[in-house]
N, C-alpha and C positions, 0 to 999 in steps of 0.2 A: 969757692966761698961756702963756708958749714951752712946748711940751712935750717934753719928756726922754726920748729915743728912742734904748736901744740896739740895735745890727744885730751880732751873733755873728758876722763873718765868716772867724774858723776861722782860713784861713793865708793870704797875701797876698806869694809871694817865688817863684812862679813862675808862667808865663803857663797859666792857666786858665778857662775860661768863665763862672761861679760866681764867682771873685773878682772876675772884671772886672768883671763886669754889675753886682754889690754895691756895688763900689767907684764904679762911675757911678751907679747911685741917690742913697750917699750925697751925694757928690760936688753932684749937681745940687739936690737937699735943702739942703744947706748955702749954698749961693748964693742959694738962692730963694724958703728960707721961716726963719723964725725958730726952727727948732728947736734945741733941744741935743743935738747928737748925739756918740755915741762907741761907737767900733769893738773887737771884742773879739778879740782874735788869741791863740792857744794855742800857737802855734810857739816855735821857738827863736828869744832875744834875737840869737843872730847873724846871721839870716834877715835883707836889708834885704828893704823893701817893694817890689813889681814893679809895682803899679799905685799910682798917688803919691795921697794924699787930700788935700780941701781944709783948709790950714790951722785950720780953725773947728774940725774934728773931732777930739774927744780917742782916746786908741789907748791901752788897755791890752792886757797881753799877760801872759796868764799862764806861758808860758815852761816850758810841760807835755813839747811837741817830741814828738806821738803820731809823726809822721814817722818817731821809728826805730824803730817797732815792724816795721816794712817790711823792716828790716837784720837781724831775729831769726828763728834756727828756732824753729818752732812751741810748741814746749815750754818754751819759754822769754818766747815774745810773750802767752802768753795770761795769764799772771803779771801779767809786768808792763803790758798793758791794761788787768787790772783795777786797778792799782795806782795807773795814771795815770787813768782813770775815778774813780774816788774820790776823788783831788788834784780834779779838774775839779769835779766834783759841789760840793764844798766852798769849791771858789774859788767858783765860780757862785753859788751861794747866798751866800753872804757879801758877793760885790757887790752881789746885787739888794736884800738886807736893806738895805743902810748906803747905797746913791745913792738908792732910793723912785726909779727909771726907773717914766715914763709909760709908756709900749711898749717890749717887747722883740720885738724880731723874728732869728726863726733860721731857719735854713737845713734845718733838719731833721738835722742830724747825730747825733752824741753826744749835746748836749743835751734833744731830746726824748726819751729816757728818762726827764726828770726834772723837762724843766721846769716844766709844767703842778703840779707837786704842791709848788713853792716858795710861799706866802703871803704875797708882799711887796707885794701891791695892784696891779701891774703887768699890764696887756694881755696877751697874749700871743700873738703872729702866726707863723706857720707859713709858709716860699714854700717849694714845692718844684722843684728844676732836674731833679730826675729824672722819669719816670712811673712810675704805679702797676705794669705790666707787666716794668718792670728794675730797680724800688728792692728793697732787700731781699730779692734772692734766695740764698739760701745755696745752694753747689757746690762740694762739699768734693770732689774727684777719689776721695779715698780712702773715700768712703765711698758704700754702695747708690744710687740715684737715691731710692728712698722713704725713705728714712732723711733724702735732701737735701729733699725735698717736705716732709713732714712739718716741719724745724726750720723751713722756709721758711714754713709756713701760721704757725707759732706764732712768729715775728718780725712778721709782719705782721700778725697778728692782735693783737697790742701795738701795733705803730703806728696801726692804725686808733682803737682805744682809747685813745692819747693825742694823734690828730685830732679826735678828740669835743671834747675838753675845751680845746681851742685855741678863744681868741674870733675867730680868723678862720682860714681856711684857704686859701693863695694856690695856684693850679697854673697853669702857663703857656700850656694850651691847650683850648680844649673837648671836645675827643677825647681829650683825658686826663679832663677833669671827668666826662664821663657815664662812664670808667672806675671811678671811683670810688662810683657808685651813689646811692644816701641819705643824704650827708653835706651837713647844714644849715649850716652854717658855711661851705660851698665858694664863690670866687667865682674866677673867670679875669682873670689879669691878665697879658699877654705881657711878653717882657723888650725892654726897647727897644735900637734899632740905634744905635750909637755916634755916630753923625750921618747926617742927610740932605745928602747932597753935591747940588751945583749940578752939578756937571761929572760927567759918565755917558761911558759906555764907545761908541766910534762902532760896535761889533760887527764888525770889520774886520781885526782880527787873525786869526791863527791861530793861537790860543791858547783853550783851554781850562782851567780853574783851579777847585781843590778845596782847601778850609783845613779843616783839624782835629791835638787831637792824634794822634800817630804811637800806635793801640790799634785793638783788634781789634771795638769799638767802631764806629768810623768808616768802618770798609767799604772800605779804601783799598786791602785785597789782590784785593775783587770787580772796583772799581774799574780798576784794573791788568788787572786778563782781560779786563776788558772793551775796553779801551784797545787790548790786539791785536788785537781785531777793526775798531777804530777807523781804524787804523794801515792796515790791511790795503786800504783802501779810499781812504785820505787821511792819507799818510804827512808831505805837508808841514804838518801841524797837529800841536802837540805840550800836552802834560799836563803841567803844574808843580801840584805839591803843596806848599802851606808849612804846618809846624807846629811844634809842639815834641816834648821827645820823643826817645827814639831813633831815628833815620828807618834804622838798618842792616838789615834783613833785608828794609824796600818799597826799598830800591836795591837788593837784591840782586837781586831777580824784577823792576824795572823794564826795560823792554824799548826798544823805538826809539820817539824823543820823548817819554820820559817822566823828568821833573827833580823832583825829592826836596830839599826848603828847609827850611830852618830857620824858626822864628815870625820873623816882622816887626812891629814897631809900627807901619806907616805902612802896613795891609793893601788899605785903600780903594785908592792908588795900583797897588795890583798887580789888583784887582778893574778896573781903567778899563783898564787894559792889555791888556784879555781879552775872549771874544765868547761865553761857555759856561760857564755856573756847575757842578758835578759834585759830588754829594752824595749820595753812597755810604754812610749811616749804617745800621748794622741796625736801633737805636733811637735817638732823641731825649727831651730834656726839652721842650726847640723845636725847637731848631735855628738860633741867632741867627746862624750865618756865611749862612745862606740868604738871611734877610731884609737883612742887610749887603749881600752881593754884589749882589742883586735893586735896592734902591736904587741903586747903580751902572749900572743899568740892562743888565745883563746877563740872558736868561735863562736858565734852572733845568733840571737834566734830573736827578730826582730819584726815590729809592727812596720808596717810601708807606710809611715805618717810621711806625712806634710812636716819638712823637710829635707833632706841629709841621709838615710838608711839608704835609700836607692842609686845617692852617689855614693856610697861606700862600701855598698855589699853586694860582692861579685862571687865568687866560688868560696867565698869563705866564711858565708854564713846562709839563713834561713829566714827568706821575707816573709810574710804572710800579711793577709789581709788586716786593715786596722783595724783595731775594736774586737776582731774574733777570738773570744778567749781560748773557744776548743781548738783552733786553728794555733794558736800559739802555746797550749798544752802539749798538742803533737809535736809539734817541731821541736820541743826541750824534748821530747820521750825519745825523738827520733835519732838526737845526739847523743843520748845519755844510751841508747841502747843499738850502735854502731860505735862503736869505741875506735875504728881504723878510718871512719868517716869525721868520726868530732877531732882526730887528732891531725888527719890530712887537713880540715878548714882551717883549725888552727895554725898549721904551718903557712898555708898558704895568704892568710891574714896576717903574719906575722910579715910575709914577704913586700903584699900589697898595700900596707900602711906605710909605707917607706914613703910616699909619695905626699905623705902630709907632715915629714919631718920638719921640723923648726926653721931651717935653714932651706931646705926648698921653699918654705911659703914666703919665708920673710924674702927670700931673693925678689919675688915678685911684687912685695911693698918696695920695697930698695928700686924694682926699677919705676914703680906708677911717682914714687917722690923724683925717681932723677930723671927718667926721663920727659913722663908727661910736662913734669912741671920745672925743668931746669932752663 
């Protein structure tokens, strides 16, 4: 009997990591197993969809629009939060009552506050795209550091408590799992890379390439300091950035050969065009542009944040310490000037990302749906 599987995936109407990656699970799901599947969106009906789902998949959309809490002073968002929390809360419950969904699987949002305590016989799967070290930190500017500690222990101290009661708990890397300590339900599953390309990068440009969005997140200001030192040595090699995002304030402090892009849909082509992957992230959930690029056969010169670079990067790129800009200036100078060294990492990245194709990871969703829970 097909089992009835829905994925919470929130908002799906602009380019993000978390949709995409949801949206290709489902995606390959629907193609390749019998399930019933259907997507649950919260956004506004005017929102179209940014990543397209396979026709099999049904789309409700509760049409809550948390989005514009974003557009409210304070004293007025926290009202209406709770307000649309409680729309949510009620829509939720009322779908999982009236479909009887086999699996529900969430992203961690909004809905685990709640979900775990709905009674409707359904599974309940947990994947988180953050880690334990950056989810749930409260930093309120305006108020003490302990006062921010404090609400921080006591938000997480709730999520851990509604990771207990989740019948499976997914996180994307093993350096996040053993973050997490004693939790029996834990299992690692990475997020897979959009496709393994046949065609890799010959390492022979002079071009260097970093994709995220444009946030203070992604390291792309460290990045940039590092880059004049880059510059200073090997002026004819230049640094293209594509994201989304505001990209105004990293063009502002961009210097000589450093270009600031918009997202691309077609990012592999710009990944083959390049000899230098740059991954300037403070933290990670993984890090899936890594293991993208890496497939392209390009190698990595990469911060050791918190979470994903260290399960990914083995002979085929450059750790360094977080935060160090000189430390991650050398390491690009280092590739850019062994050319028999940036081209063996590449190869050999090209080799080691196999391991996070589409079809290997998804095997391992296909078996936590069939068999934990068949």
């Amino acid at each position: 009997m097909s089992k009835k599987i829905l994925y919470v995936l929130g908002g799906n109407s602009s380019a993000n990591g978390m949709s995409a990656v949801i949206s290709q699970k489902m995606n390959y799901l629907a193609a390749h197993t019998d399930y019933e599947l259907t997507a649950l969106l919260t956004e506004s009906f005017n929102y179209p969809m940014y990543y397209p789902l396979n026709e099999k998949i049904k789309v409700i959309n509760f049409n809550i629009n948390f989005d514009e809490l974003d557009t409210l002073p304070i004293y007025k968002k926290t009202w209406r939060y709770r307000k649309k929390q409680k729309e949510y809360k009620q829509k939720f419950t009322n779908l999982l009552i009236k479909k009887n969904y086999d699996i529900v699987v969430s992203a961690m949002r909004r809905e685990i506050n709640f979900l775990t305590k709905i009674k409707d016989g359904s599974k309940k799967i947990g994947e988180l795209h953050f880690n334990r070290s950056s989810y749930r930190i409260f930093n309120a500017p305006f108020f003490p550091k302990k006062i921010n500690k404090i609400i921080t222990n006591v938000w997480q101290n709730q999520l851990i408590k509604q990771i207990r009661l989740l019948d499976r708990f997914i996180v994307l890397s093993n350096e996040d799992a053993k973050a997490w300590g004693n939790i029996g339900n834990i299992e690692v599953i990475p997020n897979p890379i959009k496709s393994y390309p046949d065609k890799t990068s010959s390492c022979d440009n002079k071009k260097v390439i970093a994709v995220g969005r444009y946030t203070w997140q992604k390291g792309f200001d460290m990045l940039i300091k590092a880059w004049e030192q880059v510059d200073k040595k090997h002026p004819d090699w230049e640094l293209h950035i594509y994201g989304s995002g505001d990209k105004t304030n990293y063009q502002e402090i961009a210097g000589h050969g450093v270009f600031c892009h918009n997202a691309v849909k077609d990012i592999y082509a710009k990944y083959q065009e390049c000899s230098i992957f740059a991954f300037s992230s403070r933290y990670e959930g993984f890090g899936l542009v890594l293991a993208e690029a890496m497939s392209c056969g390009i190698p990595a010169v990469s911060f050791a944040c918190p979470c994903g670079p260290k399960d990914i990067i083995t002979n085929d790129g450059i750790l360094v310490t977080p935060d160090n800009i000189e430390e991650f200036a050398s390491g690009i100078c280092k590739l850019i000037e062994n050319e028999t060294q940036r081209k063996e990492m590449g190869e050999n990245g090209h080799i080691n990302m196999k391991r996070f194709e589409e079809n290997a990871i998804m095997q391992k969703w296909i078996k936590v749906f069939n068999l934990h829970y068949s």
